[in-house]
N, CA, C and O atoms as a GROMACS GRO file, in nm:
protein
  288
    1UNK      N    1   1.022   1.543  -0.793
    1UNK     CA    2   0.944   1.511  -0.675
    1UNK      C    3   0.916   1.360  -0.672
    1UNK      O    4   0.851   1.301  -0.758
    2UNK      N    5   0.971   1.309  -0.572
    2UNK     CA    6   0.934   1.159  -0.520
    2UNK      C    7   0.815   1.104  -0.545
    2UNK      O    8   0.740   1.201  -0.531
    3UNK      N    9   0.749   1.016  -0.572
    3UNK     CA   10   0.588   0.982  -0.516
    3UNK      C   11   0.601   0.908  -0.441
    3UNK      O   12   0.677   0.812  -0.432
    4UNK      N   13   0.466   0.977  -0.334
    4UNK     CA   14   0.488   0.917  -0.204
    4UNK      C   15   0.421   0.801  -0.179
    4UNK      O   16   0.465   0.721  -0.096
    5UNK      N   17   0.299   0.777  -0.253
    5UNK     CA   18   0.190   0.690  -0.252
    5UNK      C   19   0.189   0.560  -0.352
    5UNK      O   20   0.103   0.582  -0.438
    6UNK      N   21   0.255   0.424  -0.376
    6UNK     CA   22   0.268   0.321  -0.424
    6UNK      C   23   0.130   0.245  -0.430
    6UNK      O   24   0.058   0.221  -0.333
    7UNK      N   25   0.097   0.200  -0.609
    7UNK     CA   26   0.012   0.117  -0.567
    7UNK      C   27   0.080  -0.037  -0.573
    7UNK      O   28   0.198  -0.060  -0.601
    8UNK      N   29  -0.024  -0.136  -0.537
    8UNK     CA   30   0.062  -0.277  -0.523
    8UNK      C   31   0.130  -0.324  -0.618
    8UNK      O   32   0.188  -0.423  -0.575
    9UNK      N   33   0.159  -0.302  -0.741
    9UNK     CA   34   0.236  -0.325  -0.853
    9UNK      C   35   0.352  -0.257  -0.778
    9UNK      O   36   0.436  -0.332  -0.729
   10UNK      N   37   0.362  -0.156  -0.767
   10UNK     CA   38   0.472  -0.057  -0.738
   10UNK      C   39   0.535  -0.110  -0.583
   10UNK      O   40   0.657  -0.116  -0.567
   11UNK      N   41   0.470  -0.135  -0.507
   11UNK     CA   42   0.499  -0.190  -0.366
   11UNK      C   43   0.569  -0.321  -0.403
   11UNK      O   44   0.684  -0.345  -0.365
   12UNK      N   45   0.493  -0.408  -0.482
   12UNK     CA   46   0.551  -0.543  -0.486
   12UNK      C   47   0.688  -0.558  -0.534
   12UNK      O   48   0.758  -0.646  -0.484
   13UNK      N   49   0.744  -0.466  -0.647
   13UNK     CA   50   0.845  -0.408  -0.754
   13UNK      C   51   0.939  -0.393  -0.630
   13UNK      O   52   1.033  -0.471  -0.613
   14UNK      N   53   0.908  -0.280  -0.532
   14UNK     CA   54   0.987  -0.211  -0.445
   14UNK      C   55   1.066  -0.318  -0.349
   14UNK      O   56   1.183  -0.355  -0.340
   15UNK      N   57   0.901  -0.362  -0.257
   15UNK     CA   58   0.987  -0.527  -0.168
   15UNK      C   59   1.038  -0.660  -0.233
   15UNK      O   60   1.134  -0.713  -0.177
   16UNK      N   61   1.006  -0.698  -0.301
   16UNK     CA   62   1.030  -0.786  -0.411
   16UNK      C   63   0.905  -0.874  -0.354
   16UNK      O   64   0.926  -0.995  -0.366
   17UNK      N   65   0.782  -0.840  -0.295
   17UNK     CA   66   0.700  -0.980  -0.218
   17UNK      C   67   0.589  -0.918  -0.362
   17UNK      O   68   0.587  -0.814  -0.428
   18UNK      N   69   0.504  -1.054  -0.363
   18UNK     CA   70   0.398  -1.070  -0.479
   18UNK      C   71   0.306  -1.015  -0.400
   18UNK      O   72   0.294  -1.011  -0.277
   19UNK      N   73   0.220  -0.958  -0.524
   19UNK     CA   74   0.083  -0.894  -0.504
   19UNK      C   75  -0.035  -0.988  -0.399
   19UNK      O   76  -0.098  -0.952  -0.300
   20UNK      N   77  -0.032  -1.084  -0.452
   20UNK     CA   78  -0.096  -1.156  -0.346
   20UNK      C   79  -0.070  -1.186  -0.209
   20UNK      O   80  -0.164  -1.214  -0.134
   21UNK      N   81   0.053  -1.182  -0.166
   21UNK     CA   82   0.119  -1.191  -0.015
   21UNK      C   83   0.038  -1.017   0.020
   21UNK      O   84  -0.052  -1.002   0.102
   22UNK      N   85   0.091  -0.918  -0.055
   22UNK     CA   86   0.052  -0.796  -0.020
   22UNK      C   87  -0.084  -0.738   0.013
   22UNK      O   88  -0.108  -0.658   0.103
   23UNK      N   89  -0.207  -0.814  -0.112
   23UNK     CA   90  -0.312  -0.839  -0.060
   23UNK      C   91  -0.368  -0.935   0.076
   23UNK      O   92  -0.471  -0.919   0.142
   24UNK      N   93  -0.297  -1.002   0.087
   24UNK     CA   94  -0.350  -1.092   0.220
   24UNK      C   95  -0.322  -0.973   0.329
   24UNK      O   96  -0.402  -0.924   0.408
   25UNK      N   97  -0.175  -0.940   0.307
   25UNK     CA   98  -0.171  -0.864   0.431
   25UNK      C   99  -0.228  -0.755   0.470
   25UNK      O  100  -0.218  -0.729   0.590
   26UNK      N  101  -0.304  -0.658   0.380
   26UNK     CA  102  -0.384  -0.591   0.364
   26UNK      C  103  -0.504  -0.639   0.458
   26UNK      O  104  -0.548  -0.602   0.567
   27UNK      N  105  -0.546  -0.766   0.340
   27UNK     CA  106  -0.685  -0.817   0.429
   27UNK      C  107  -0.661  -0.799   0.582
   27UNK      O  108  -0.728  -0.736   0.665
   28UNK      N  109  -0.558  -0.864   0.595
   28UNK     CA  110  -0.519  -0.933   0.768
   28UNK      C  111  -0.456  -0.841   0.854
   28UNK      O  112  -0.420  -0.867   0.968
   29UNK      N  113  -0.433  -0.658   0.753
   29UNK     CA  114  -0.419  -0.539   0.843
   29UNK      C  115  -0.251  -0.602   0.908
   29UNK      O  116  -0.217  -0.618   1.025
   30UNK      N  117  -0.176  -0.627   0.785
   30UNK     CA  118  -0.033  -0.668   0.866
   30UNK      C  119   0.032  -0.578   0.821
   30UNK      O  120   0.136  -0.552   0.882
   31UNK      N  121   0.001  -0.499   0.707
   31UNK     CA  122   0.096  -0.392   0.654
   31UNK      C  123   0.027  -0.253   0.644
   31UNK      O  124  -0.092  -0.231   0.666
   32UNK      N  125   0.103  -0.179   0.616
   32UNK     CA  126   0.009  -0.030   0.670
   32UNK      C  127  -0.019   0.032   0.517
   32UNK      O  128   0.081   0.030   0.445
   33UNK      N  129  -0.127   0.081   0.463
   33UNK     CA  130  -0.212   0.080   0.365
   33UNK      C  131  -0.306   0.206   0.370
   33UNK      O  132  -0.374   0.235   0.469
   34UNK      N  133  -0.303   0.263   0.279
   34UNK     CA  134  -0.423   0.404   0.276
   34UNK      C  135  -0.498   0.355   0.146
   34UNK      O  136  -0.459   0.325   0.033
   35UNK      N  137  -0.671   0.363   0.233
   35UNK     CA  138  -0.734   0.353   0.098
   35UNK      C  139  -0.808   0.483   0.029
   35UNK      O  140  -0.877   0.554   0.102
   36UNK      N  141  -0.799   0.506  -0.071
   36UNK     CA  142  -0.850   0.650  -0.178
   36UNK      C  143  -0.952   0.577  -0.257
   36UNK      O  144  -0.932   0.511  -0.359
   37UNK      N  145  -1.060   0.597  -0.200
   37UNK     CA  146  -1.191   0.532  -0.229
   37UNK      C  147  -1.185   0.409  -0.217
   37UNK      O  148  -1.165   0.349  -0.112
   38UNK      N  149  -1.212   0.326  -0.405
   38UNK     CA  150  -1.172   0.177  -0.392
   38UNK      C  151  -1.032   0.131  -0.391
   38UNK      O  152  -1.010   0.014  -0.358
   39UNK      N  153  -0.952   0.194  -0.419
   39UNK     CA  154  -0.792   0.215  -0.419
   39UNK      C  155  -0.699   0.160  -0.330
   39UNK      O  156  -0.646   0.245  -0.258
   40UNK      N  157  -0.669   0.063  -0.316
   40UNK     CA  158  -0.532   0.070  -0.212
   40UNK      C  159  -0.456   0.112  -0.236
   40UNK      O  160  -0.412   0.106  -0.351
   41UNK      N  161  -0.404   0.170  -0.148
   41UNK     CA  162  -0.192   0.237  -0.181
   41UNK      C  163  -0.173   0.277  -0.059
   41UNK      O  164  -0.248   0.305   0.035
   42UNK      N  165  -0.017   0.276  -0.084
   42UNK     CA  166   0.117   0.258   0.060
   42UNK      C  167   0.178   0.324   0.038
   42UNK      O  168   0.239   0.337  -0.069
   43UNK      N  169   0.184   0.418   0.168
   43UNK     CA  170   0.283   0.525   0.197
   43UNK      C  171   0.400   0.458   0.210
   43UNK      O  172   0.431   0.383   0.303
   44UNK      N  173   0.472   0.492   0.100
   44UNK     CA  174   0.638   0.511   0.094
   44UNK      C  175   0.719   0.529   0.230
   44UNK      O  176   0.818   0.464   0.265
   45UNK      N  177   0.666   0.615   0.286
   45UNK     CA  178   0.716   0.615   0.451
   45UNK      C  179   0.696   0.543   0.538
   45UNK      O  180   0.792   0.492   0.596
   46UNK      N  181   0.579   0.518   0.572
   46UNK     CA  182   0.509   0.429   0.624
   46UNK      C  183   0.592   0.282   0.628
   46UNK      O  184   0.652   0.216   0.712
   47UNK      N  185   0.547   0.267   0.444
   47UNK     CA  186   0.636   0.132   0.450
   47UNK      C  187   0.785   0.078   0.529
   47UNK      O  188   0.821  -0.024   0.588
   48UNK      N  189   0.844   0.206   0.492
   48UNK     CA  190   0.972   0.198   0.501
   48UNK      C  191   0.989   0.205   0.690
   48UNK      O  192   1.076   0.148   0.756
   49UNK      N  193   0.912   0.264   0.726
   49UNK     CA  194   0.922   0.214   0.886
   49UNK      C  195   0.859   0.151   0.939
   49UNK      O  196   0.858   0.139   1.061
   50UNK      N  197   0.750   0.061   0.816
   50UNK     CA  198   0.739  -0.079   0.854
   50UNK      C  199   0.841  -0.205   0.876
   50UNK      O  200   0.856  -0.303   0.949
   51UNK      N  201   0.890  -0.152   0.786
   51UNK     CA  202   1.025  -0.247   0.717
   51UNK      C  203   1.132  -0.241   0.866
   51UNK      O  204   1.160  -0.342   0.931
   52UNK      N  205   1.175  -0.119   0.896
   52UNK     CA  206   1.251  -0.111   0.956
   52UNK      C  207   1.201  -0.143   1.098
   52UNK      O  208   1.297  -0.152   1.174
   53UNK      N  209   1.092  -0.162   1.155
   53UNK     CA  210   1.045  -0.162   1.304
   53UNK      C  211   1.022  -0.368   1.260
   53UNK      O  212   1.002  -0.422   1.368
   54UNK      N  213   1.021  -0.419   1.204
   54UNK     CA  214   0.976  -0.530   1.167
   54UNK      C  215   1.110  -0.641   1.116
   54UNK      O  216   1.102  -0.759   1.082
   55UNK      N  217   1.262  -0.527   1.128
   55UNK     CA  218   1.396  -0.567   1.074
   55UNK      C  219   1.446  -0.736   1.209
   55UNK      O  220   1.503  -0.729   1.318
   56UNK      N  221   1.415  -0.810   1.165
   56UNK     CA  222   1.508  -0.883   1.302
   56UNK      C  223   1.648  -0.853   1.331
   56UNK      O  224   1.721  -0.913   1.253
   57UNK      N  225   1.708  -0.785   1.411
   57UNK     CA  226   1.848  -0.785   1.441
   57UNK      C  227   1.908  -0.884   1.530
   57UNK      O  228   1.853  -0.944   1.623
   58UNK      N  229   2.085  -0.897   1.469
   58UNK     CA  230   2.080  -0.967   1.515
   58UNK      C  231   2.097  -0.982   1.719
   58UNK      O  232   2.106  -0.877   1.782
   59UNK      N  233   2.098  -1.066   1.766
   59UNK     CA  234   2.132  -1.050   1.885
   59UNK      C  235   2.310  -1.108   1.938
   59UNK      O  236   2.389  -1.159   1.858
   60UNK      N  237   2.341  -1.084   2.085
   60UNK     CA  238   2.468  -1.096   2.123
   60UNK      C  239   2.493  -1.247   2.138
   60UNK      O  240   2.599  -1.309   2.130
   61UNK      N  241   2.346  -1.297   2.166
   61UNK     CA  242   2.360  -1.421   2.140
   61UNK      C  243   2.396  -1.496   2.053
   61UNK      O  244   2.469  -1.592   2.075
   62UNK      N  245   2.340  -1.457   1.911
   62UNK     CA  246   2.308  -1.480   1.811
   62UNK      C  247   2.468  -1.494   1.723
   62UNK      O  248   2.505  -1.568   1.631
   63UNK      N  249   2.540  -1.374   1.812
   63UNK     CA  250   2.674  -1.382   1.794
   63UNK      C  251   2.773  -1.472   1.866
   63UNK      O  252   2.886  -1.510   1.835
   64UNK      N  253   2.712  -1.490   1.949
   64UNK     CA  254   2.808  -1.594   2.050
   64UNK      C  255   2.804  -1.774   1.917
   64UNK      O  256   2.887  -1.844   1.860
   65UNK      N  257   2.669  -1.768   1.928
   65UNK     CA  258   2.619  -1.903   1.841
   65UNK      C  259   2.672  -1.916   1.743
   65UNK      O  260   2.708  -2.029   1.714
   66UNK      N  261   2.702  -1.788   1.637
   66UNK     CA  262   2.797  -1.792   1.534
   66UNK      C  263   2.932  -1.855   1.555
   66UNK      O  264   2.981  -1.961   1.515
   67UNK      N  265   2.971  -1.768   1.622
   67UNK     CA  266   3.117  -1.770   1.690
   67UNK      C  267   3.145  -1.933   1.707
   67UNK      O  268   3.219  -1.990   1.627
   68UNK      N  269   3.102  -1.981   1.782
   68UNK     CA  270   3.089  -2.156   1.819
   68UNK      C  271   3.118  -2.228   1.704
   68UNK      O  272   3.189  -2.328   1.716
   69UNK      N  273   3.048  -2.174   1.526
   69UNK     CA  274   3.058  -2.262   1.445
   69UNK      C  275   3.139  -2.233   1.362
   69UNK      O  276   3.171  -2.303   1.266
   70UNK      N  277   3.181  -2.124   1.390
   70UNK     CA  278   3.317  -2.094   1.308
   70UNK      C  279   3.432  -2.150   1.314
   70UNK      O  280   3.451  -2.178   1.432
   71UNK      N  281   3.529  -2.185   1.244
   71UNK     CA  282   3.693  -2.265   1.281
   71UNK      C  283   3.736  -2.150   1.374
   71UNK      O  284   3.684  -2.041   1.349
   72UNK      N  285   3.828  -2.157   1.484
   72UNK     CA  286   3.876  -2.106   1.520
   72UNK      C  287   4.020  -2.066   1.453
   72UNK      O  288   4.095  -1.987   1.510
   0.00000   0.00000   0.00000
C-alpha cells in the first residue's frame, strides 16, 4: 500500500524543492497541504495535480520561435 500523505522531508525528497521553499509556500497557501493537528502533510494526489495543472506547456508559438533558431 502506497502512502498517501507526505510529510515535508518526504515532499521535498519527491520534488527535489527544499523544505524551506515548501514552508513559505505553505505560509503563502501556494501549494495544497492538509494539516493533522500541528502537522503539515501533502496529499500525494493533490500534489501531483498540482504539479500537473501548474506544468507550463509548450506553445505553437513557442515552436515557431524554436524553429527560427535552429540551422535549417
Amino acid at each position: 500500500m502506497e502512502k498517501r500523505l507526505l510529510n515535508v522531508n518526504e515532499l521535498a525528497e519527491y520534488t527535489g524543492l527544499s523544505k524551506n521553499t515548501l514552508y513559505a509556500w505553505v505560509c503563502q497557501h501556494r501549494i495544497p497541504f492538509v494539516k493533522c493537528g500541528r502537522l503539515t502533510k501533502f496529499d500525494i494526489r493533490s500534489i501531483d495535480k498540482w504539479i500537473s495543472e501548474n506544468t507550463i506547456k509548450e506553445t505553437d508559438q513557442g515552436k515557431v520561435i524554436k524553429n527560427i533558431f535552429e540551422p535549417s
